[in-house]
N, C-alpha and C positions, 0 to 999 in steps of 0.2 A: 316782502309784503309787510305792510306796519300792525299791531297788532286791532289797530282800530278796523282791519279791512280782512282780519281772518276771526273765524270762531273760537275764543277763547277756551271752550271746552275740547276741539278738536288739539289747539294748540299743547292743552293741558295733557291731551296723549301723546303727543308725539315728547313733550319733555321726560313723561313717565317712561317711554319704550326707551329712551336715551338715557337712564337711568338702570334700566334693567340691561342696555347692551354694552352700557361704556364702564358701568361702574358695578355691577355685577349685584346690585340690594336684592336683599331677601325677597319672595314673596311679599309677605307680613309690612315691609316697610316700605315698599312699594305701595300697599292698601291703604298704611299707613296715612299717607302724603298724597293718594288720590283724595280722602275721606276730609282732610284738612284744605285741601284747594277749591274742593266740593263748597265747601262752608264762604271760603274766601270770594268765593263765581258769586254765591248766592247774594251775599251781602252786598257784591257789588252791582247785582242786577244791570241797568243800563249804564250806569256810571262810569266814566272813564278811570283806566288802571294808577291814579297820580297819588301823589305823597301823600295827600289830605286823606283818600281814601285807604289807603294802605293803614294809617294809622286812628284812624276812625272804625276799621277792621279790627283792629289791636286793644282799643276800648273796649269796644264791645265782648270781647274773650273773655278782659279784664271781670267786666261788669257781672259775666255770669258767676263769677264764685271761682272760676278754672285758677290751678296752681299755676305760680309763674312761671316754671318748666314746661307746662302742658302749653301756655300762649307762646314761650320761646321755640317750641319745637315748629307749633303753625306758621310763626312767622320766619323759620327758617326753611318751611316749605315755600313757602311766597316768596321767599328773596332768591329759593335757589332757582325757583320759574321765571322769574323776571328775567333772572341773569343769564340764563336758558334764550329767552325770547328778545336779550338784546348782543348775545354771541353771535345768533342764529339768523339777524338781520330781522326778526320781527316784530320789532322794537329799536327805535332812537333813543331812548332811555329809560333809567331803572328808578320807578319810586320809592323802591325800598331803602335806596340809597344815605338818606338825612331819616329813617326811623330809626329810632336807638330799640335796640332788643330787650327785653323783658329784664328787671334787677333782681337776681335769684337769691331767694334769700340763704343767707351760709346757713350749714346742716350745725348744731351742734355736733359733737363728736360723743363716739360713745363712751359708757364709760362702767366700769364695775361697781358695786358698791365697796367698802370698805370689807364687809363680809363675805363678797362673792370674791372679793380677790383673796382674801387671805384663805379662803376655802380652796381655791385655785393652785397657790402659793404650795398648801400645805397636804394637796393629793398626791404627788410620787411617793412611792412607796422607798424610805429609808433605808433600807434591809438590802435593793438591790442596787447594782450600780448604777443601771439606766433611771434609777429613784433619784440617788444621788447626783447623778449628773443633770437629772430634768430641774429638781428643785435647786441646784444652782442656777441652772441657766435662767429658771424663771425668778429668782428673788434676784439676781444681777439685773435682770433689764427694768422689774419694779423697781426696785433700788435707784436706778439711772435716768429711767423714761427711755433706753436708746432705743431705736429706730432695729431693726430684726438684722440689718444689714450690718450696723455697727457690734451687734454681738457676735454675731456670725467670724467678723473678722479680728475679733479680740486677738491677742497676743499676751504670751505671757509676760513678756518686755512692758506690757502695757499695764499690767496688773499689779497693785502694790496695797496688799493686805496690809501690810503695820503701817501704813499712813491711811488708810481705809480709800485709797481713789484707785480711778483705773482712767487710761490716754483714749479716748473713742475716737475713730477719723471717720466722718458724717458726712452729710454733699458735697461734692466738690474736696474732697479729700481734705478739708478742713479738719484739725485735731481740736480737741477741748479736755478741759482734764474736770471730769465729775467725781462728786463724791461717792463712795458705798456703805449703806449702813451695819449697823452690827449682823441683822440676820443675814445677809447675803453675804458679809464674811464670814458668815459661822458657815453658812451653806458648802461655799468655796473651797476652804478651808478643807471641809469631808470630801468634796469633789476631786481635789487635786492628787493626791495617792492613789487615785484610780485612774485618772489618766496617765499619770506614769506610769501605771501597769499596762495602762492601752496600747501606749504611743508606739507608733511603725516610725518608717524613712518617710511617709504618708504626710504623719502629724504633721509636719512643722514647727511652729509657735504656736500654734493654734490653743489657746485656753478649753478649747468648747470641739468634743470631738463627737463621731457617732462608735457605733460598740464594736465597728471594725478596725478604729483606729484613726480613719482619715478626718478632716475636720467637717464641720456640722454645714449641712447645708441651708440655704431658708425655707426650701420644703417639711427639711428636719425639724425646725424653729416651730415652723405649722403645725406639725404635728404635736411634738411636745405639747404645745398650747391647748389641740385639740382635747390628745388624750388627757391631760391634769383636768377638763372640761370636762367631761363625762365624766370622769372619777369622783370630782367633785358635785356632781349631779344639777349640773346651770345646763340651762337651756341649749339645743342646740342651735351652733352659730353665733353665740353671743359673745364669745370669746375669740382672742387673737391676737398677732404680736401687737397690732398696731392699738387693737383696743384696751390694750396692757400698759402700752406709751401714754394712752389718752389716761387710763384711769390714776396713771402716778400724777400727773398735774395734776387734771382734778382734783384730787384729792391735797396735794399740796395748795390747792389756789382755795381752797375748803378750811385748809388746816390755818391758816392768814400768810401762806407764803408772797411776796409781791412778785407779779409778773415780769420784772427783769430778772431777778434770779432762778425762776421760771424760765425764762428766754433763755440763759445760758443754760440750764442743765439740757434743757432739750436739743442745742442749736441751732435754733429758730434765728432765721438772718434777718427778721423784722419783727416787731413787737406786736404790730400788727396780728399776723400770724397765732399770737402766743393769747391775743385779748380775748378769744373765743374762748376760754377756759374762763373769762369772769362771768360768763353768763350760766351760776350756777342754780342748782335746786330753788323753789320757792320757801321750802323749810328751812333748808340752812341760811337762805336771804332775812328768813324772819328770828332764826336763833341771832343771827349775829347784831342784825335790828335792835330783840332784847337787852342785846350785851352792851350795845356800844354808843346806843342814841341816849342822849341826857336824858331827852323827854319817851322814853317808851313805858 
């Protein structure tokens, strides 16, 4: 039966009970997506279900102020009903077909200050070895920007203190050879005698171990980060590997680093990817302003 010849809000249940039996959604996202179809019925009062109205539905979301996430989730309830109502034979075709989905705007990334990381950097406690081996681990990946995964799998093979770089293999098992600055070789440096006291048949190669010897896990990573976080007394949740990766660009793309040599330290396969890092502070937009326009 076509959808013009059954009651749309009826039909609106039986897609929701098809959603609660075939694919198993919460409660909550089930209410979800009745409360959003709700809006979509409303809007279209006697109107028939076509393109025009689909996306006249999708203005209108726009128009209230709603985030562009909040209109893409609606119109991902609308298109899964449609789709619902022309699997089901209740429907000869789908308007939501030719509506393009909401353009989400990309999140900056987060990112520490300059002070919050070096506060961060400089919480393990020195004196023990879990001190020693966290403030390596954490001054190697600022140092790098790498990714929790690429420290995780460091090797010693990989490591070369007297030329200050180390070999990372990043997505797709891609290698890049990054540089290391002086403090995370000074760190390294204190770190490494203690893993040689650590190392079982466990170790391996592994640069980065935990205190029984085996190598470091990314939960290990996690934590580390964690705890240097509290210790250092930053917010909670503010900190993590990946917001440690962000905050080294950052802070290079701040410092006048240009985004391809950016792109390689990070191993970003597209520039694209790496340009989000130029959308920095308003202050430092206008320090550099001062600095650099003829006429400021």
């Amino acid at each position: 039966m076509p959808a013009a010849q059954a009651a749309l809000p009826d039909l609106v249940d039986e897609y929701l009970a098809s959603l609660r039996a075939e694919r198993g959604l919460a409660a909550a996202t089930v209410t979800a997506y009745r409360r959003d179809l709700a809006l979509y019925l409303q809007h279209l009062g006697e109107s028939p279900p076509e393109p025009a109205a689909v996306s006249a539905f999708v203005a209108s979301q726009h128009a209230t102020g709603l985030a562009a996430t909040t209109v893409a989730r609606r119109l991902a309830a609308v298109r899964g009903f449609h789709r619902f109502l022309l699997a089901e034979g209740f429907a000869e075709t789908d308007p939501t077909r030719l509506v393009d989905s909401p353009r989400r705007a990309r999140a900056l990334p987060k990112a520490l200050t300059v002070q919050e990381t070096f506060a961060l950097l400089e919480a393990p406690d020195p004196t023990q070895v879990a001190g020693r081996r966290d403030r390596a681990l954490l001054e190697f990946m600022y140092a790098t920007g790498c990714r929790v995964t690429e420290a995780v799998t460091l090797d010693e093979l990989d490591l070369d203190l007297v030329e200050g770089s180390a070999l990372v293999t990043g997505k797709g098992n891609k290698q890049r050879l990054v540089p290391i600055g002086s403090a995370a070789r000074r760190t390294l440096a204190l770190w490494l005698p203690d893993r040689a006291a650590l190392r079982t048949a466990r170790s391996g190669r592994a640069v980065f171990l935990n205190l029984r010897g085996g190598r470091i896990t990314r939960q290990g990573v996690w934590e580390v980060v964690r705890a240097a976080a509290r210790r250092a007394g930053l917010p909670e949740g503010v900190a993590s590997p990946h917001v440690l990766r962000h905050s080294a660009a950052t802070h290079m793309v701040e410092g006048g680093a240009d985004l391809r040599t950016v792109q390689e330290l990070l191993g970003h396969a597209s520039i694209s990817t790496t340009q989000v890092y130029t959308r920095v502070s308003p202050r430092h937009l206008l320090e550099v302003y001062r600095t650099t326009h003829p006429r400021s």
